[in-house]
N, C-alpha and C positions, 0 to 999 in steps of 0.2 A: 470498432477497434481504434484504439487512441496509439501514433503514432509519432507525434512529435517529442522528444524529452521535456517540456515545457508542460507539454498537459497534463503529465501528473498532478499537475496544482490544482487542476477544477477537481481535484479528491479535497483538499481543503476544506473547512468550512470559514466563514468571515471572521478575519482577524486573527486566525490559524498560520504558524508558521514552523518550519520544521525546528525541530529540538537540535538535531545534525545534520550533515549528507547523508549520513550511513541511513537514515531512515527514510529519505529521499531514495537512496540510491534501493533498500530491499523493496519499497514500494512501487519502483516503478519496473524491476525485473520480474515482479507480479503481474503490476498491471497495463503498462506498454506494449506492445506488439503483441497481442494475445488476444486470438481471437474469439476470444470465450469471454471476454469483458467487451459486452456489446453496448450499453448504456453509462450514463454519468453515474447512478445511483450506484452500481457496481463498482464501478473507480471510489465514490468514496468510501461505500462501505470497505477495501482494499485499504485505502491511505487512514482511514479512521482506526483499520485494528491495527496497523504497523504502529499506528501513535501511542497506543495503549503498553506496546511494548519497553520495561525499562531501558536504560541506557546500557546498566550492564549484560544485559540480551543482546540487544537488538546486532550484534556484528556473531552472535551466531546461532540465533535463532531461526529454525528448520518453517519450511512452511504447513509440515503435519500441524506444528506447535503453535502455530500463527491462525491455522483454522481450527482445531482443538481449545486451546487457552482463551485464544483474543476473537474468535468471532470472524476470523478472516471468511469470505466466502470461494469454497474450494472449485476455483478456474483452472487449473492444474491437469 
């Protein structure tokens, strides 16, 4: 379980930076304090499908939508 707000970033890959907050901010109410994202691989695959998400989504885009559409893995 990844605990700090800062480590959402090891979801990243090199040279990766967030498009906004807002995609910062849905990927880490995913995948921050949640004990069902037990490894890194998990967090990125998490911050990789929120990336996929357009801009005009991404502030209301559901998490059914997020692991249906983008690939999110359902931690939930």
């Amino acid at each position: 379980m990844y605990a700090l707000s800062e480590m959402i970033n090891l979801g990243l890959k090199e040279g990766q930076d967030w498009p906004s907050p807002e995609y910062k901010m849905v990927a880490s109410v995913i995948g921050l304090r949640n004990r069902n994202v037990t490894n890194r691989d998990c967090l990125i695959d998490i911050v990789q499908s929120v990336l996929k998400v357009s801009q005009e989504r991404i502030k209301s885009i559901t998490p059914d939508q997020l692991y249906e559409e983008f690939g999110c893995p359902q931690v939930w």
